[in-house]
C-alpha positions as CSV (number, residue, x, y, z in Angstrom):
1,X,-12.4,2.6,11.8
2,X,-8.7,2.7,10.9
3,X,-7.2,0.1,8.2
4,X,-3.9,-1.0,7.0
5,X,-3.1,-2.7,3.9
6,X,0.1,-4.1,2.4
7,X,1.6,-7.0,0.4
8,X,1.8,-10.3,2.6
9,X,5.5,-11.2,3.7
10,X,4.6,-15.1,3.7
11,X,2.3,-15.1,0.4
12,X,3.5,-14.0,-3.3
13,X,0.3,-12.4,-5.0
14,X,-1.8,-11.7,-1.8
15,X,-2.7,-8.7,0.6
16,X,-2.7,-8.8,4.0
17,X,-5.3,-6.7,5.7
18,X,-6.1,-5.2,9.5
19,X,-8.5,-3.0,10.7
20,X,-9.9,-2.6,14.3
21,X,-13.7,-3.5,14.7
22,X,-15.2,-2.9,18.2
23,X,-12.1,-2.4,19.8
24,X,-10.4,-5.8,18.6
25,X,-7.7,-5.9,15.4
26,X,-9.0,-8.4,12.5
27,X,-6.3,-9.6,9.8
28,X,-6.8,-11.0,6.8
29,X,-5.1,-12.5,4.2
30,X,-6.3,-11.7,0.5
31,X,-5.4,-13.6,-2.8
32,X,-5.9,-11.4,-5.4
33,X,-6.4,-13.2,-9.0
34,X,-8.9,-12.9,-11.7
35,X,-12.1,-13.2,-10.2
36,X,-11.1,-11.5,-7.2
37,X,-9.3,-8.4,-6.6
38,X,-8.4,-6.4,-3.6
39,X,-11.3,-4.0,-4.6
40,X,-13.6,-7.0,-4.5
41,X,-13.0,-7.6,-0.9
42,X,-13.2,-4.1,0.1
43,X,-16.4,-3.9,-1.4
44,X,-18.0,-6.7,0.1
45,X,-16.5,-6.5,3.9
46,X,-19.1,-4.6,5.6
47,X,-16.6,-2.8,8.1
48,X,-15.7,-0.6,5.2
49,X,-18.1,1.9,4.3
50,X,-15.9,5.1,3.1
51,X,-12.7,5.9,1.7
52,X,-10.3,8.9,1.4
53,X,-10.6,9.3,-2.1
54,X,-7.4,11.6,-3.4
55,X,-8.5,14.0,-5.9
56,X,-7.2,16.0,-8.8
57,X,-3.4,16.1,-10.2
58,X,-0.9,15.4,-7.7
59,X,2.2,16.8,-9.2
60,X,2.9,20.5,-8.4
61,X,0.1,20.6,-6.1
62,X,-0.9,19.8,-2.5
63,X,-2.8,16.7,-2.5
64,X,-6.5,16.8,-1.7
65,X,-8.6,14.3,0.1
66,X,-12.5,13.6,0.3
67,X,-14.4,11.6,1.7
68,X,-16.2,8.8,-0.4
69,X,-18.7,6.0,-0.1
70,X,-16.9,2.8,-0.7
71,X,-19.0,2.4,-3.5
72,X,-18.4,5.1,-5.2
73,X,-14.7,5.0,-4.5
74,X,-14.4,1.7,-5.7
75,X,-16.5,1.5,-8.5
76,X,-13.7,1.9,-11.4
77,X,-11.5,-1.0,-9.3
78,X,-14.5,-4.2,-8.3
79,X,-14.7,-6.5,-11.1
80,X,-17.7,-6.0,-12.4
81,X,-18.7,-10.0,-13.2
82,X,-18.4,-10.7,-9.3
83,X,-19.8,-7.1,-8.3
84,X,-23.2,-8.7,-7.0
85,X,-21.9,-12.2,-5.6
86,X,-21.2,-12.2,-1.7
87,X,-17.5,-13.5,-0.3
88,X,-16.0,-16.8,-0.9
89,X,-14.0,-19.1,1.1
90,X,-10.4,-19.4,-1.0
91,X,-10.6,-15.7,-2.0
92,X,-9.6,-14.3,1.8
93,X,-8.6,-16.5,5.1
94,X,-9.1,-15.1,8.2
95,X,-6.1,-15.0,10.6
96,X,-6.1,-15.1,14.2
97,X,-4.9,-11.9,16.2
98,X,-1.3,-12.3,17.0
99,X,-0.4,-14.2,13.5
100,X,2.0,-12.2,10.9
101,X,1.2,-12.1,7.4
């Protein structure tokens, strides 16, 4: 699937993500603080199961890509006290298709 994510226009400190699932866009809204970082989320949505990892030193050469299980791509980033402990209600809302974030 195909993701976006960027800072919120309506919310200092938090993320607002979309990806399309089954043909549908989902947004979400992400407050990072903590406990909870952006990481966290990605780790524990199930619709995200790789990453394009960029590899090696960027400066001077062409930038190379590979493919990564989120796991494994995320593993220096999800905070490891919450890295077994599923999602929780005030850390991400839900938002409904046509809302901006």
């Amino acid at each position: 699937g195909t993701f976006l994510i960027r800072f919120s226009d309506t919310q200092e400190e938090s993320f607002a993500v979309a990806y399309r699932h089954e043909g549908a866009t989902k947004h979400y809204r992400i407050k990072a603080d903590e406990k909870r970082t952006l990481p966290d989320f990605l780790k524990d949505t199930v619709w995200f199961r790789k990453f394009l990892k960029l590899e090696g030193d960027v400066e001077g050469a062409a930038p190379s890509f590979s493919l990564k299980d989120k796991n494994e791509a995320l593993a220096a980033f999800v905070n490891p006290s919450k890295a077994d402990q599923k999602e929780d209600d005030e850390f991400y809302t839900e938002l409904p298709e046509d809302t901006e974030n």
